[in-house]
Residue, then its C-alpha position, 0 to 999 in steps of 0.5 A: x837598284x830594283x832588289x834594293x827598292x824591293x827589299x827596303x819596301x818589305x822590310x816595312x810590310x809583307x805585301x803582293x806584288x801589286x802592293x810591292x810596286x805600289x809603294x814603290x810608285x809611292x815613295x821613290x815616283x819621282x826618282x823611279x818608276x819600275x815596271x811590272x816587267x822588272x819586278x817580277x824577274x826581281x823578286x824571282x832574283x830575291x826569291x831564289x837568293x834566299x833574300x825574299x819567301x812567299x806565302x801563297x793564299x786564296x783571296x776572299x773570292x777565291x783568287x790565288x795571291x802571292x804575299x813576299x816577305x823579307x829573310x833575315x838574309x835579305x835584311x843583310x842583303x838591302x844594308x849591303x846594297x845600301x853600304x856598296x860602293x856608289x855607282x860609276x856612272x856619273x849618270x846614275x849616281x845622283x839618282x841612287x844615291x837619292x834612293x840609298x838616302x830615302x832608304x837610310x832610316x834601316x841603318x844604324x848612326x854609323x852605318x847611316x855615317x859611312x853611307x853619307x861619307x862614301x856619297x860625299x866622296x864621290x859627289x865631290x869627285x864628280x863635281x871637281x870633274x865638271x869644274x875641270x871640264x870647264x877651266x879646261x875645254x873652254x865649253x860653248x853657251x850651252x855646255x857652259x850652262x849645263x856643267x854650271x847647273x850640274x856642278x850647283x846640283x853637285x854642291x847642293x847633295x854635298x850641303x845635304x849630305x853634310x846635314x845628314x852627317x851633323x844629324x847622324x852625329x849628334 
């Protein structure tokens, strides 16, 4: 999820890479929070892919800085990583998928369209594992609880993906 956190940030602007995880920490803080640690061996990653170039300068007080800018093929690179498959882990995928959602304003109507289908599809399909988890294992309070709150958080990005869908359509 990094490069793709990465990607979406330069395609809005070429920054350094302070800038980069500062915008990241901007938009996505509540949903992620990389480290420093994980975005340079990213953007190496980007860099050495074609994805991402960098212009090296000298500051104003004489401080070596390195700017990082999109290619056209990394603009190829942050929609295929947008249009992927969703995630299998169940653990993961709300949280991308959310990313993926904060990120869909690069995409056309019918990208936008297949996005919110492939998340819907898998959303529904979680959701219906959960509810047969608990007509099936008879669960106790607690995973009762947990499961209901998980199905409810299931129905409510389904509610929001549809109204994606329907603003997308129209």
């Amino acid at each position: 999820m990094i490069e793709l956190l990465i990607l979406y940030e330069l395609s809005k602007k070429v920054l350094t890479m302070y800038g980069i995880s500062k915008e990241i920490r901007l938009l996505f803080s509540v949903l992620t929070t990389p480290s420093y640690g994980t975005i340079k061996p990213a953007l190496n990653r980007l860099e050495a892919s074609g994805y991402v170039k960098t212009q090296k300068t000298m500051t104003k007080g004489g401080r070596p800085s390195t700017f990082y800018s999109i290619t056209m093929e990394g603009e190829f690179e942050l929609k295929r990583l947008l249009l992927s498959p969703p995630q299998e882990n169940p653990i993961q995928f709300l949280t991308t998928s959310r990313v993926k959602l904060v990120c869909a304003d690069i995409l056309s109507s019918q990208e936008q369209l297949k996005l919110f289908k492939q998340l819907e599809l898998k959303a529904e399909s979680l959701m219906l594992d959960a509810e047969n988890i608990l007509k099936n294992r008879n669960p106790d309070f607690y995973s009762k609880m947990v499961f209901d709150n998980l199905i409810c958080e299931y129905k409510n990005f389904i509610s929001l993906l549809r109204g994606f869908e329907n603003s997308a359509k129209s």
